[in-house]
N, C-alpha and C positions, 0 to 999 in steps of 0.2 A: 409272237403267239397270236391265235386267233381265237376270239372270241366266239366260244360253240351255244353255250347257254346262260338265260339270268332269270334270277328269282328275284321278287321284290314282296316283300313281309306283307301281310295283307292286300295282295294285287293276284300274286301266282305268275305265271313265266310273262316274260316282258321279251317281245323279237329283239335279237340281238342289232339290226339294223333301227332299234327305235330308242329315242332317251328314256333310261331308266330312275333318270333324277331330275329335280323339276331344278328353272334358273335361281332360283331364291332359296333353294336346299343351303343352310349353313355349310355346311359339309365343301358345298363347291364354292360357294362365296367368300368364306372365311377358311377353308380350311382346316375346319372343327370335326374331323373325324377320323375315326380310328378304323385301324384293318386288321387281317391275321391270310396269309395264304400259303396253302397247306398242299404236300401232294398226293396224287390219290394213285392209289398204285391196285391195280385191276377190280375196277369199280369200289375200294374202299378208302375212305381220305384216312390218312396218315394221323395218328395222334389229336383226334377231332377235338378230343375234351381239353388236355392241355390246352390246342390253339384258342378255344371258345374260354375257357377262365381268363387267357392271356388277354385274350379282346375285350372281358371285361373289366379289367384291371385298366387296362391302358385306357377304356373311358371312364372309370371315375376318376381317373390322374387330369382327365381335362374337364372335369364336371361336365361329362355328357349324360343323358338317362342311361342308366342300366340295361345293356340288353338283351333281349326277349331271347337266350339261349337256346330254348328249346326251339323257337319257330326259326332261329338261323339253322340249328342243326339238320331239322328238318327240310328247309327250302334248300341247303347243301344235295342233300340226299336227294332230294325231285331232281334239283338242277343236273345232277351228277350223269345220274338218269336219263336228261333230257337231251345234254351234252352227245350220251352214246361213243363216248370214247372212255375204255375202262381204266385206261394208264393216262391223266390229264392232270391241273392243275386247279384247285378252286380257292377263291378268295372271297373273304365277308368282306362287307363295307357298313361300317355302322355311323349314320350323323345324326346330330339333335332335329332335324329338319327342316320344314321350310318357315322361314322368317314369321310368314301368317299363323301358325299353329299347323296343329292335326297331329301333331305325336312325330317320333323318329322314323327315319330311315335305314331301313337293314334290309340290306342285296346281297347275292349269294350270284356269285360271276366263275362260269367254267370254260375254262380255256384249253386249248392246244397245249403242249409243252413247250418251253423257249427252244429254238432253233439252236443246233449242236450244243445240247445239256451236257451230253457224254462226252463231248470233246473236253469240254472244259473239266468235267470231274476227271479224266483222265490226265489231262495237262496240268489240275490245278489253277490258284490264283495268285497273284502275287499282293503280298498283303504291308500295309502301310499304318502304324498307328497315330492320331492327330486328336486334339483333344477339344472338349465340350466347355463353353463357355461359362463359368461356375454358377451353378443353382440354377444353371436352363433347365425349363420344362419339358423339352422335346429331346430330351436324350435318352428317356425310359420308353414313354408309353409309342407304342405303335402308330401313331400321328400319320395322315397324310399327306399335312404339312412337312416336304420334302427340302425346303432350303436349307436348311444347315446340313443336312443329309446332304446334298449337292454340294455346297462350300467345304465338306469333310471329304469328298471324294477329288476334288480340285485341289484342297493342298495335299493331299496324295500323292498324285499324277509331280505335282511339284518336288 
């Protein structure tokens, strides 16, 4: 996928060739953030309200702040926009921010769509079930903290 456009809450469009999160963002240091990404199918995202409830469920499952709903939905819709492709992909990204303070992080990232989408929805996927280590954390909320997601795709393939 390629990267067409990005929002950042309180900033406005951020060039896709520039960091849109700082190094001390918890989010990328710890892995303290939640996401939701949605399709948008000729300039309109897909089920916007479910995914933005969904996004904020999954951070108060990790005590992140509550996110600023409306200004993600809106910076979706700029980005969506800005993007210029009306059949694309967007994803929120929400963290508690940078270690210093200043409040959260919430980006709004519009993408190309993954390379042969249709091949696969035509072919399908072959699916495998494996299970979650009891009372983990990361098996509900949207995290993008990915290791056990990775370690559940590995004994898969197994």
């Amino acid at each position: 996928m390629t990267l067409l456009a990005v929002r950042a809450l309180g900033v406005g469009p951020v060039p896709v060739d520039r960091p849109a999160i700082h190094a001390d963002d918890e989010g990328f240091l710890r892995g303290r953030a939640v996401f939701e990404t949605l399709r948008v199918y000729d300039g309109r995202p897909f089920q916007l309200d479910a995914h933005l409830e969904r996004l904020s469920r999954s951070a108060a499952m990790l005590g992140l702040p509550a996110p600023d709903l409306a200004g993600l939905a809106g910076a979706g819709t700029e980005a969506i926009v800005d993007g210029g492709e009306p059949d694309a992909v967007l994803r929120f990204l929400w963290t508690p921010g940078r270690e210093t303070g200043g409040g959260p992080t919430g980006l709004a990232l519009v993408s190309t769509l993954p390379p042969r989408l249709d091949d696969l929805r035509s072919r399908g996927l072959r699916l495998a079930v494996t299970g979650w280590a009891p009372g983990h954390r990361l098996a509900t909320p949207k995290s993008t903290s990915y290791a056990e997601n990775l370690a559940a795709q590995d004994e898969a393939r197994r």
